[in-house]
C-alpha positions, 0 to 999 in steps of 0.5 A: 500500500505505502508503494502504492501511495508513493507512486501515485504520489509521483505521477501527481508530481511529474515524475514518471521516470521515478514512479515507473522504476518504484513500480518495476522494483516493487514488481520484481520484489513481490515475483521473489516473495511468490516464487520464495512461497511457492518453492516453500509449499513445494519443498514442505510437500515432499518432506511430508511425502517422504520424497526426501532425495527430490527435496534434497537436490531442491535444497542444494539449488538457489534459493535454498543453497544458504540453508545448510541446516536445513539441508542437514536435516533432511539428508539425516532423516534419508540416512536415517531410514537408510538404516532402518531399512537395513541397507547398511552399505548405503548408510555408510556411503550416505553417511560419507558422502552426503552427511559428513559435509554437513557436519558444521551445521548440525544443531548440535554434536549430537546430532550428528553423533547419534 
């Protein structure tokens, strides 16, 4: 609203140039936010279906590449089902591969100890 108001106010006043470069970053602005949201929906989706490798490559493009935690997180959970269904040998190729890099960004030592 208060962009709104700015760029009404600049067309009142002549500046065209000005109102024009407001609405344009304003634009551009709310496509990151939407585009931000809708990865965000499509990433919770997967985590909740259980595709976890699907939401693994996601994490590791941009946006989503600043978000190591988080990344952390869902590659311990495919490690972790990794061992319980038994597939020892992929456990610890994950485990090496996958999890190891990540270390850093665990919540805590334990986490990455358990």
């Amino acid at each position: 609203d208060l962009v709104r108001m700015i760029a009404q106010w600049c067309e009142d006043e002549g500046y065209y140039t000005s109102m024009l470069a407001l609405q344009d970053e304003a634009n551009m602005k709310m496509a990151e936010v939407e585009q931000y949201n809708t990865s965000t929906l499509v990433l919770r989706q997967l985590i909740l279906d259980g595709n976890l490798n699907k939401a693994c490559e996601i994490l590791k493009s941009p946006p989503w590449k600043r978000y190591k935690a988080l990344l952390f997180a869902v590659e311990r959970q495919v490690f972790l089902e990794t061992v319980a269904a038994q597939e020892m040998q992929k456990a610890f190729s994950l485990l090496n591969r996958r999890l190891k890099p990540l270390e850093a960004y665990a919540r805590s030592a334990a986490d990455f100890k358990d």
